[in-house]
C-alpha positions in Angstrom: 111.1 93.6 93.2 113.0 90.7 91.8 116.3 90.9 92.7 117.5 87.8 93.8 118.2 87.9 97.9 121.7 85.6 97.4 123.4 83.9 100.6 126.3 84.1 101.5 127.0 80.8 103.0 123.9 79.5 101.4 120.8 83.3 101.6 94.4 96.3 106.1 89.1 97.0 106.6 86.6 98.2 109.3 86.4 95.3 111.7 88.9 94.7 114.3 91.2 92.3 114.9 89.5 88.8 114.9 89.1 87.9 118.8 91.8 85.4 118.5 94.4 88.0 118.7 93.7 88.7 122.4 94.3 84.9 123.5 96.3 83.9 121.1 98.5 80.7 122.7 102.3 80.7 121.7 102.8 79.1 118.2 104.3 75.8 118.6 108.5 75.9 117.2 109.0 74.6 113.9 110.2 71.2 114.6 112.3 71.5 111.2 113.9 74.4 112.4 117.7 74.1 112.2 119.4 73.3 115.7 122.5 75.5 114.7 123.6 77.4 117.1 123.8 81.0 116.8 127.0 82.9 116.8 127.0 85.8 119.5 126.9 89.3 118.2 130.0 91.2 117.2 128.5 94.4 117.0 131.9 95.8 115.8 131.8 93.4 112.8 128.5 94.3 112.3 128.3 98.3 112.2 131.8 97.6 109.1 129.1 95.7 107.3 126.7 98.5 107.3 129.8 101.4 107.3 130.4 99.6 103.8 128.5 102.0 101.7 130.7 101.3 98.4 129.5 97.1 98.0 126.7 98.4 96.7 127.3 101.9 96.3 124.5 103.4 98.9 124.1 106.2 101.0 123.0 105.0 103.9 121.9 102.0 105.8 119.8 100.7 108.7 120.1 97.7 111.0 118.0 96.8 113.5 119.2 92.8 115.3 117.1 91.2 117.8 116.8 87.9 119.8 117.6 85.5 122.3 120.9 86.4 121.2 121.0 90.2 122.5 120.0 93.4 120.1 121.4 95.8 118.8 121.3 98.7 116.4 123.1 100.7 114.0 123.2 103.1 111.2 125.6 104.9 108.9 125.9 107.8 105.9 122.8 110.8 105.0 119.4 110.7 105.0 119.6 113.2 102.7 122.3 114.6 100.4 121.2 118.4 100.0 121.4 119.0 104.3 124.1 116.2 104.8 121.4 115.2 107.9 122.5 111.4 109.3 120.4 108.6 109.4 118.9 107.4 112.3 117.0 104.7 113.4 113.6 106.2 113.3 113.6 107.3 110.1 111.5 106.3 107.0 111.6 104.3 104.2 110.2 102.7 101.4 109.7 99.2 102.1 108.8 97.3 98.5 107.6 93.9 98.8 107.8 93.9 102.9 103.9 95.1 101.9 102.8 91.6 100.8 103.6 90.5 104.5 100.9 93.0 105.9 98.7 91.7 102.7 99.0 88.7 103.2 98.3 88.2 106.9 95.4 90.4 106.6 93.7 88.2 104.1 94.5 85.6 106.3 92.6 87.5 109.0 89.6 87.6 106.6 89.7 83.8 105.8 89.9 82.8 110.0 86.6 85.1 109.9 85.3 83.0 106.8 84.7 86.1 104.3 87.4 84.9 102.1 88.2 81.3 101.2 91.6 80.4 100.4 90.1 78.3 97.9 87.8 79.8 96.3 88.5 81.7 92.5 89.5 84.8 92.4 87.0 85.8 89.7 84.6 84.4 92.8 85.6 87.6 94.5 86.1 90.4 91.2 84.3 89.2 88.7 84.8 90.3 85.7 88.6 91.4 86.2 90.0 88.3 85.1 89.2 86.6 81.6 86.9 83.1 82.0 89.9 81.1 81.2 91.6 81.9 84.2 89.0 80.2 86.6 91.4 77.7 88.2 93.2 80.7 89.7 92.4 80.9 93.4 93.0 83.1 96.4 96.0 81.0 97.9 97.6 80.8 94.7 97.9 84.3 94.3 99.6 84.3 98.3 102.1 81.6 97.3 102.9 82.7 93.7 101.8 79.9 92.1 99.0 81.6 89.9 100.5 81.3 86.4 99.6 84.7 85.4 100.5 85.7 82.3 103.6 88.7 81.7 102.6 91.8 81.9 102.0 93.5 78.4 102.1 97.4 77.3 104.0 98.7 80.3 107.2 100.7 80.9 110.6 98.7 80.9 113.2 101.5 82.0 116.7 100.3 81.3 118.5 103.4 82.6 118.3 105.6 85.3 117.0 108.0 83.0 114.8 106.6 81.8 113.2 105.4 85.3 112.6 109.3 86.3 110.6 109.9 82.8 108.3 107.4 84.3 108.0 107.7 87.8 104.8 109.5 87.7 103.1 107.3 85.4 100.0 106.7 86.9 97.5 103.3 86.9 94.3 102.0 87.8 93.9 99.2 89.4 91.8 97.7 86.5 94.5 99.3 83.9 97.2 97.3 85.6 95.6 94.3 86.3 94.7 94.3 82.9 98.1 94.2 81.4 98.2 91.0 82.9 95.6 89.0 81.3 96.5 88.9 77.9 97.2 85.6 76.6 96.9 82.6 78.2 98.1 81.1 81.8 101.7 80.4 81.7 101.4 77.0 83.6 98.1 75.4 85.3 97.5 77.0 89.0 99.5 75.1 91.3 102.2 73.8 89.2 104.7 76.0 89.3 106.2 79.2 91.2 106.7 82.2 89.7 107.3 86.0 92.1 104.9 88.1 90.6 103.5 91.3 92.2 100.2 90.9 89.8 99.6 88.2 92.5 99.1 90.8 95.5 97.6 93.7 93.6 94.8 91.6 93.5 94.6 90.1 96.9 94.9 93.7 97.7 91.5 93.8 95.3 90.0 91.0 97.6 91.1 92.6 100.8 88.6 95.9 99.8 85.7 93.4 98.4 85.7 92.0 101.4 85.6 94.5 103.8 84.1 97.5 101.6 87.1 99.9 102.2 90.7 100.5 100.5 93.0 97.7 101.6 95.2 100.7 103.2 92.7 101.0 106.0 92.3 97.0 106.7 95.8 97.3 107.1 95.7 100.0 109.2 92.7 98.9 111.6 93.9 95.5 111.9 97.7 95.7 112.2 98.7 99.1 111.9 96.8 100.4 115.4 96.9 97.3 117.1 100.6 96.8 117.1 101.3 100.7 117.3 103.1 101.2 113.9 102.5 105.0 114.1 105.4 105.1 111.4 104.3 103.2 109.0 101.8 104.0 106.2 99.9 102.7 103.4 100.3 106.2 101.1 97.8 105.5 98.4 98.1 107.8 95.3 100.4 110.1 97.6 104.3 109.9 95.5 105.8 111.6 98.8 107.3 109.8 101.8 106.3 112.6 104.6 107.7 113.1 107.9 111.5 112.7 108.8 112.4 109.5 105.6 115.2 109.0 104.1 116.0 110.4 100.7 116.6 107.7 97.6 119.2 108.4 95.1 120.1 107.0 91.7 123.0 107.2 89.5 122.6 109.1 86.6 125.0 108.3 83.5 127.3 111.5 84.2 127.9 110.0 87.8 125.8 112.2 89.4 122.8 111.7 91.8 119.3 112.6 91.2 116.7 112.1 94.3 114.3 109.6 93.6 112.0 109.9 96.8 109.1 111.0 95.3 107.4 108.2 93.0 103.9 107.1 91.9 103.5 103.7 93.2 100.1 103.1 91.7 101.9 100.2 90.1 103.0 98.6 93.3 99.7 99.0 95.2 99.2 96.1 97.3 102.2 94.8 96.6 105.0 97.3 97.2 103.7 100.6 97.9 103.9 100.4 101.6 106.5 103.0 104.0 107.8 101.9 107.6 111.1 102.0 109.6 112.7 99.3 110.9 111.4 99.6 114.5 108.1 99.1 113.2 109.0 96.2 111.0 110.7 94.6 113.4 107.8 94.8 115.6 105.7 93.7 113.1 107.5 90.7 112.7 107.9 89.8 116.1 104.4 89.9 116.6 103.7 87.8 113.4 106.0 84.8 114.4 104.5 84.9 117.9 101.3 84.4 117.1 99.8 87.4 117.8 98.3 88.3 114.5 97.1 85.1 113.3 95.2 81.9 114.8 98.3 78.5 114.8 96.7 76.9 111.7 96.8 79.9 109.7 100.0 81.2 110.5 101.2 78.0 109.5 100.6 78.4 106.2 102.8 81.1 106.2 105.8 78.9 107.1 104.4 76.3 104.3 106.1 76.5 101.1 104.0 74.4 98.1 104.6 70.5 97.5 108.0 69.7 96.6 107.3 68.7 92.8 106.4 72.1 92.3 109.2 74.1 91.3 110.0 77.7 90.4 110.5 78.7 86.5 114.4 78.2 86.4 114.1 74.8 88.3 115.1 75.8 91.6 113.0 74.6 94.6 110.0 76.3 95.5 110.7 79.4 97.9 107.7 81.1 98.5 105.5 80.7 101.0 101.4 82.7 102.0 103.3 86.1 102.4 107.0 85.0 103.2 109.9 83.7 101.4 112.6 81.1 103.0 116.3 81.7 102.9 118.8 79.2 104.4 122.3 80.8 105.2 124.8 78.9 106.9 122.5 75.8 108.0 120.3 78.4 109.5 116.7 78.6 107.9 115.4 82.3 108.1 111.9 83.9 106.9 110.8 86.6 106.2 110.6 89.1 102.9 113.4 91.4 100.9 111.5 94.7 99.3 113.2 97.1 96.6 112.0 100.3 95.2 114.8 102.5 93.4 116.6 104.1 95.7 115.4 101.7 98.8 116.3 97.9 99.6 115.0 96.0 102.5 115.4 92.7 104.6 112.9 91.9 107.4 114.0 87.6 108.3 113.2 85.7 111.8 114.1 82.4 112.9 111.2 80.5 113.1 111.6 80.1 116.8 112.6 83.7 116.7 115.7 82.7 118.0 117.4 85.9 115.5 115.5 88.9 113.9 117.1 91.0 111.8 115.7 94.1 109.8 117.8 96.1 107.4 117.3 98.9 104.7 119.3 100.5 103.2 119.8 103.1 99.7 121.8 101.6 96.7 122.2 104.4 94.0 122.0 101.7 91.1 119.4 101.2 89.5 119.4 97.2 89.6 122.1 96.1 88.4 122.8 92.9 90.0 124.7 94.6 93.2 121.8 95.9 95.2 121.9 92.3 97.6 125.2 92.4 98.6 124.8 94.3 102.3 122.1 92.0 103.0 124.5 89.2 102.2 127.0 90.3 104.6 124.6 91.0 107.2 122.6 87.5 107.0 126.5 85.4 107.1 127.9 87.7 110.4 124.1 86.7 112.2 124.4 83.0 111.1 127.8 82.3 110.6 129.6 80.1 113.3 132.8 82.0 115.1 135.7 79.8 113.2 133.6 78.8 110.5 136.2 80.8 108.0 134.9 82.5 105.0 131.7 82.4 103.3 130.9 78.8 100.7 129.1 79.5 98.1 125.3 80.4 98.2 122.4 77.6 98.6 119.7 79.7 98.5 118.1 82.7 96.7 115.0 84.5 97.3 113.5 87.1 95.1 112.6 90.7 96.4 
């Protein structure tokens, strides 16, 4: 999940929704949103980007565009190699890190209620999981990734495709796993720095189920899931399958070949990339998001709020994290949303904060992360930002993890 999202010109709980749902009022626009204007669609241009299944190598892809600008949707190679059967645009996928949007905006939920507080300890909420010299860390630390938690220690590093399949049903606790990262001390005091870490969400996932007294998976469900109608799209627990008609994932093996990669324990991504949608339903989900629908104004603010500009990610780059987002800027034009990777699955779900543009793609590099697996989404985010006459692509200004 942290491949680098590079531009191209610059790139769950019993109760039900909290009452402000129903009478939500319009969020207000962003009044530092970029005044660019959009270029119109060139759904030619646009199908060649996604037709391009050799940059990476990939065997199929998705793209769903929506917006003041028109829609439209495409899709190209197999959903699976065996039966040759084509993609379409209903089909499943593994989404990644996309699941810390649904996370986050449900423990958003839970603080407009006031059964979590943003800034209270974590430990306030599972004590006992984290060591006493973590204290400082709280709840919106862990949405904005600025926790400090320490690496994780005693865990599986596969280098090769290989060795990715010997551990793909290695299965964890969510006390085992959390527990590989609280050895050692914070790596920088709460609040100080950024650092993407899925740790982060595993346990806001954790809070989400002390709070409401049931498996995030069914807060997500009652809350966003029904509400919004995302019949497709499933929290799957200790299930490794994707059911239903999905898409197949592939990767390389050294002899060239491809080995399917579908089934997977995600134990290790609960809460924060275990999640399975299409892009319909993410698309959806987004729309509703930026619109207000899910969250009261103040809250969903926060999710457009990256941390004070002295704090800064590891490398020194600006912070670019937000409660549940991540901010991208390609060609003058500031997008947000979330990129999500599992082998065999990439994913892009990015709106205009005026939700001017909307863009969701996935689709299936055969790689297995090597430094390629961004490069559709580049291609994409430049044709949906880039002015007609504009020439080619300057170099990039902004990067977000996935």
């Amino acid at each position: 999940m942290g491949a680098a999202l590079a531009g191209t010109a610059a790139l769950a709980a019993t109760a039900a929704l909290p009452a402000h749902r129903a009478t939500a009022s319009p969020v207000p626009l962003d009044p530092t949103a970029s005044p660019a204007p959009l270029p119109p669609l060139d759904p030619a241009a646009l199908q060649a980007a996604i037709d391009d299944l050799e940059h990476p190598p990939s065997t199929a892809a998705q793209l769903r565009v929506s917006g003041a600008g028109g829609r439209w949707r495409g899709t190209s190679g197999v959903a699976d190699l065996w039966t040759r059967r084509p993609v379409t645009a209903h089909d499943r996928v593994r989404i990644g890190s996309i699941t810390k949007v649904f996370v986050a905006t449900v423990v958003l939920q839970l603080v407009a209620e006031r059964r979590i507080a943003l800034d209270a300890p974590v430990r306030r909420y599972l004590p006992g999981l984290l060591p006493g010299r973590f204290a400082a860390v709280t709840v919106a630390h862990l949405l904005n990734h600025t926790s400090g938690l320490p690496d994780h220690v005693g865990i599986p590093d596969p280098r090769t495709a290989e060795e990715v399949f010997r551990h793909r049903f290695d299965h964890w606790t969510p006390r085992e796993w959390v527990a590989t990262a609280t050895h050692g001390p914070l790596k920088f005091a709460p609040g100080t720095r950024q650092e993407y870490r899925g740790i982060n969400y595993a346990l806001a996932a954790l809070i989400v189920e002390k709070a409401t007294g049931r498996p995030y998976g069914e807060a997500v469900a009652a809350r966003i899931l029904r509400p919004l109608g995302l019949a497709r799209t499933v929290v799957p627990g200790d299930d490794p399958r994707v059911h239903g008609r999905h898409v197949h994932g592939y990767l390389a093996m050294a002899d060239g070949s491809l080995r399917d990669i579908t089934a997977y324990d995600q134990s290790a991504s609960r809460g924060e990339g275990d999640m399975i949608s299409t892009t319909g339903d993410l698309d959806r989900m987004l729309a509703a998001l930026f619109a207000g629908e899910l969250l009261p104004p103040g809250l969903l603010r926060l999710m457009f709020t990256l941390p004070p500009g002295d704090v800064r990610m590891l490398d020194g780059s600006p912070a670019r994290y937000s409660a549940g987002l991540q901010r991208a800027t390609v060609n003058g034009i500031t997008l947000w949303g979330k990129t999500g990777e599992k082998y065999g699955y990439k994913n892009a779900a990015f709106a205009t904060r005026d939700r001017r543009l909307r863009f969701v793609l996935a689709y299936h590099p055969t790689t297995a992360r090597d430094g390629r697996e961004s490069q559709m989404i580049a291609r994409v985010a430049d044709l949906l930002t880039r002015a007609p006459g504009t020439g080619a692509p300057g170099p990039a200004a902004d990067r977000a993890g996935g």
